[in-house]
C-alpha positions as a Markdown table, in Angstrom:
| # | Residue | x | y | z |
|---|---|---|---|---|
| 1 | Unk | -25.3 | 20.9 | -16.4 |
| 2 | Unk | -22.6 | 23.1 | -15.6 |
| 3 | Unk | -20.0 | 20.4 | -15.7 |
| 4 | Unk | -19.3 | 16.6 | -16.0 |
| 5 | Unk | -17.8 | 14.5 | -13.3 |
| 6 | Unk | -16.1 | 11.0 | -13.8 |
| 7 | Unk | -15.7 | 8.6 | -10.5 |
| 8 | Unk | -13.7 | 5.7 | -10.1 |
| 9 | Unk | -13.7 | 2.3 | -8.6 |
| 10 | Unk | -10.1 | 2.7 | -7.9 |
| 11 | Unk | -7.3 | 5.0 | -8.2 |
| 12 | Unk | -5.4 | 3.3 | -10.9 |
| 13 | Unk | -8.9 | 4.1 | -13.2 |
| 14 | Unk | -8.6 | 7.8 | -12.3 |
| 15 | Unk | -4.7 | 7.7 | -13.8 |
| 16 | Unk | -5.9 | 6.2 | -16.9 |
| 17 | Unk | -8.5 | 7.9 | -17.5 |
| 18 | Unk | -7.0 | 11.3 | -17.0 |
| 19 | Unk | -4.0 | 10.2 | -19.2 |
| 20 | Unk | -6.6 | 9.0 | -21.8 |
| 21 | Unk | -8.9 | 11.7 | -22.0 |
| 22 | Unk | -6.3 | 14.4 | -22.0 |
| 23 | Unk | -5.8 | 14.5 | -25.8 |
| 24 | Unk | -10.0 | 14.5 | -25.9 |
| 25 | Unk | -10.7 | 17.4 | -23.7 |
| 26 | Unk | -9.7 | 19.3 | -20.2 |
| 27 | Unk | -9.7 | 17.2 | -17.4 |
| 28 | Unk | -9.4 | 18.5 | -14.1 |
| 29 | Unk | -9.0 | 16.4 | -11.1 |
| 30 | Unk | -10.5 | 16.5 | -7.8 |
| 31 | Unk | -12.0 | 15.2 | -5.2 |
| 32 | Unk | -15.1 | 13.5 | -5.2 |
| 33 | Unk | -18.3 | 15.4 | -4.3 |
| 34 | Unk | -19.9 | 14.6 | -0.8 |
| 35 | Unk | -23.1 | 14.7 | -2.6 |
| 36 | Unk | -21.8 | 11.4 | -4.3 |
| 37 | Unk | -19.0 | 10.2 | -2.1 |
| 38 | Unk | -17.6 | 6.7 | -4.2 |
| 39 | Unk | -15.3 | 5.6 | -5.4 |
| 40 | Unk | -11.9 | 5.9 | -4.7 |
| 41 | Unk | -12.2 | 9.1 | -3.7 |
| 42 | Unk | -10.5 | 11.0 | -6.8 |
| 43 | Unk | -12.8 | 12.3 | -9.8 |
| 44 | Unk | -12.6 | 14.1 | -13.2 |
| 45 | Unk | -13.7 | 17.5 | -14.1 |
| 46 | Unk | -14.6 | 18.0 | -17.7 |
| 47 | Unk | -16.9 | 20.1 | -20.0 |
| 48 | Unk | -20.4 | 19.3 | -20.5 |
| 49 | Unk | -20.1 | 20.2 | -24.0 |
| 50 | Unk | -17.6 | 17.0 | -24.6 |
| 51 | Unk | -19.8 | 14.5 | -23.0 |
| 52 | Unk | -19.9 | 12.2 | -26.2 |
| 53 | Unk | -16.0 | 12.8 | -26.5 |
| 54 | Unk | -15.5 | 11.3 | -23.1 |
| 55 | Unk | -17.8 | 8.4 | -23.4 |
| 56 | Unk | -16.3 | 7.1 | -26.6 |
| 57 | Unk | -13.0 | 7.4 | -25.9 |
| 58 | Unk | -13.7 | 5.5 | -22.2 |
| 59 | Unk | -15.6 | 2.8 | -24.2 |
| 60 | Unk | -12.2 | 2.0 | -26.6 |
| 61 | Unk | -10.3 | 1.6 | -23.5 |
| 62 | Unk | -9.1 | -0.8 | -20.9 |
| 63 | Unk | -11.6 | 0.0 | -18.5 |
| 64 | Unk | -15.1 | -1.7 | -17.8 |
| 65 | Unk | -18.4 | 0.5 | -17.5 |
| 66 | Unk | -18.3 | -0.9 | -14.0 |
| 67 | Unk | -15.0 | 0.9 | -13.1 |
| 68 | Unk | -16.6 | 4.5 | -13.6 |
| 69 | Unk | -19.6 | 6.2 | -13.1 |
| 70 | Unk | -20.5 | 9.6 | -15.0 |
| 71 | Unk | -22.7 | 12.8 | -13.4 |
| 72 | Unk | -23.9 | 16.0 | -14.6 |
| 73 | Unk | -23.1 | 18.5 | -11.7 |
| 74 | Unk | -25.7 | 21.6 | -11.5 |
| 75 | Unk | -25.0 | 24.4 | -8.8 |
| 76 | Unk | -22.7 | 25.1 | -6.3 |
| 77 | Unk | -23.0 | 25.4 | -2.6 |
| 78 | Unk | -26.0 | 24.1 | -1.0 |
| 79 | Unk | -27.6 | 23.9 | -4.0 |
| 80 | Unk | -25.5 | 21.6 | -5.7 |
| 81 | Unk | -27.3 | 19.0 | -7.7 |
| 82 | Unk | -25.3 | 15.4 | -8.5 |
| 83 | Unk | -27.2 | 13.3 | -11.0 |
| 84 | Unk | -26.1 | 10.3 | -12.7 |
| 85 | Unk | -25.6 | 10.5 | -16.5 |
């Protein structure tokens, strides 16, 4: 896995989450991958290597498992691989 990739049910989700998990690790935002394409559109970039970081700190909060989805991202380009975590 290269990196991990949070998706949201809505925008509101994405600007919690990223407020959230900005204390746990670096969040990047961006749009979300064709290869997926759900959501509302807006995603979060973050390090593989805080995976567990992430999780827990989503599961303490406000939001529903239901409200995001997590995938490990492989590759770039045509070979990019999105698979759910």
């Amino acid at each position: 896995m290269d990196y991990g990739l949070l998706t949201f049910a809505s925008t509101y989700g994405a600007i919690y989450a990223q407020k959230l998990l900005e204390p746990v690790t670096a969040v990047r935002v961006m749009p979300v991958l064709r290869e997926i394409s759900l959501g509302c559109g807006m995603a979060l970039r973050f390090p593989p290597e805080n995976l567990e970081g992430v999780r827990q700190a989503l599961a303490g909060s406000e939001l529903k498992p239901g409200d995001y989805a997590f995938y490990a991202i492989s590759g770039s380009g045509s070979a990019l691989r999105a698979e759910p975590l």
